[in-house]
N, C-alpha and C positions, 0 to 999 in steps of 0.2 A: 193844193188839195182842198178842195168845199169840203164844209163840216155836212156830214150827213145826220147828227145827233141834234137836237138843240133841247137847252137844259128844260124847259116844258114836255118835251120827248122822254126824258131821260126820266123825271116825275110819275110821269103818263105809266111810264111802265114799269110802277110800283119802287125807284127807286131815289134815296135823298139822303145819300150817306156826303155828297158833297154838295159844295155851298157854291153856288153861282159866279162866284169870285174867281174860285179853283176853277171850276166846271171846262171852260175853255180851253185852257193850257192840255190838261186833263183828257181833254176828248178828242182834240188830236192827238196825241201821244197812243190813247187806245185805239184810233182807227188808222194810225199807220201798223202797228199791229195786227190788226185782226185783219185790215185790206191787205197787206200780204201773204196772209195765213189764205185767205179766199182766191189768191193770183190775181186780186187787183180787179175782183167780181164788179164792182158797181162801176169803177173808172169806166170798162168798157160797158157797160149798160144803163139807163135812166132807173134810179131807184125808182122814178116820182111815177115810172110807166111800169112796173115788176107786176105781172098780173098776182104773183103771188104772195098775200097778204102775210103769210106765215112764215117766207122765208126773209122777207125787210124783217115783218119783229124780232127772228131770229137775230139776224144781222144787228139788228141797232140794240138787244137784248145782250149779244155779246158784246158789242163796245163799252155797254154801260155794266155789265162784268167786269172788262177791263179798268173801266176808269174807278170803279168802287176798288178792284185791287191794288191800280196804281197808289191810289189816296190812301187805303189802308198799311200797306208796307214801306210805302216810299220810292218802290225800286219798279223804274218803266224801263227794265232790259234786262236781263239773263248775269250779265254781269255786273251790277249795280252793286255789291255787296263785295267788290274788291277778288282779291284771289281766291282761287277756284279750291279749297282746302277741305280737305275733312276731317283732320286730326292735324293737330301739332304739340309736339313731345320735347320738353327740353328738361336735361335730368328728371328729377322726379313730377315736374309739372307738368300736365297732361291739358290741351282743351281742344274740344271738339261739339261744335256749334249743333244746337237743334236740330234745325234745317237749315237748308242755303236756298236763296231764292230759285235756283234753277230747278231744285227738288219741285219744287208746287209749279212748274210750267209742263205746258204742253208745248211743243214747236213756237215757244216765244209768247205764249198765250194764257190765262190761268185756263184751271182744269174748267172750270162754268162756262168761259166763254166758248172754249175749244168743244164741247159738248152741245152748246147750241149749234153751232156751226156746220158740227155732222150732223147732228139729226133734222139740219133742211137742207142738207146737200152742199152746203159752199165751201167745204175743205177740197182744193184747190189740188190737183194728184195730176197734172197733164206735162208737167216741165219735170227732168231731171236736175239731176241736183248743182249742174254747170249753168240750165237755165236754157238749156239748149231743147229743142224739139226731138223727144226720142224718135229714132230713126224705122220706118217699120220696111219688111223685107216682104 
């Protein structure tokens, strides 16, 4: 996978919550994320050719959501935070956590980045959920 991000990119558009060090690791972690939230939009197309300028910033706007999220909670996956729990009770001890990371996603994505994405069109709706081509009559 080519990084489509580079940390100059990721500045450029107003963002610097992470340090150049991280930044890599980071950026691919959020663009295997959001490129399969998009069905893999850029694999099959040239970003560098995208007549349209609004939907790349989207696009690299949500990666660098993503990577700000990654860096900030820690957790680059749905399950990152261990078992899937909302309460647990044992006699009189009671704990049931704030939130769980799956609460603040969207289909694998934080809510900022999953909101750029629709609103330039690259949430990804053509494959059912085997991955299969819906079949038309």
């Amino acid at each position: 996978m080519q990084p489509q991000l580079t940390y100059a990119e990721y500045q450029d558009l107003g963002y610097s919550d992470v340090t150049t060090e991280d930044f890599a690791k980071l950026e691919r972690q959020a663009q295997r994320a959001i490129s399969a939230l998009t069905g893999y939009y850029y694999d099959d197309h040239e970003i560098t050719e995208d007549k349209s300028a609004r939907r790349v910033d989207s696009y690299k706007a949500a990666i660098c959501e993503q990577v700000d999220y990654i860096s900030t909670t820690g957790n680059d996956s749905s399950y990152a935070n261990g078992d899937d729990f909302k309460a647990i009770s044992i006699g009189r001890l009671s704990m049931t956590p704030q939130t769980h990371v799956s609460d603040k996603l969207v289909n694998g994505v934080c809510y900022e980045a999953y909101s750029l994405l629709a609103h330039a069109g690259l949430i990804y709706r053509g494959r059912g959920s085997e991955g299969h081509a819906a079949p038309y009559s």
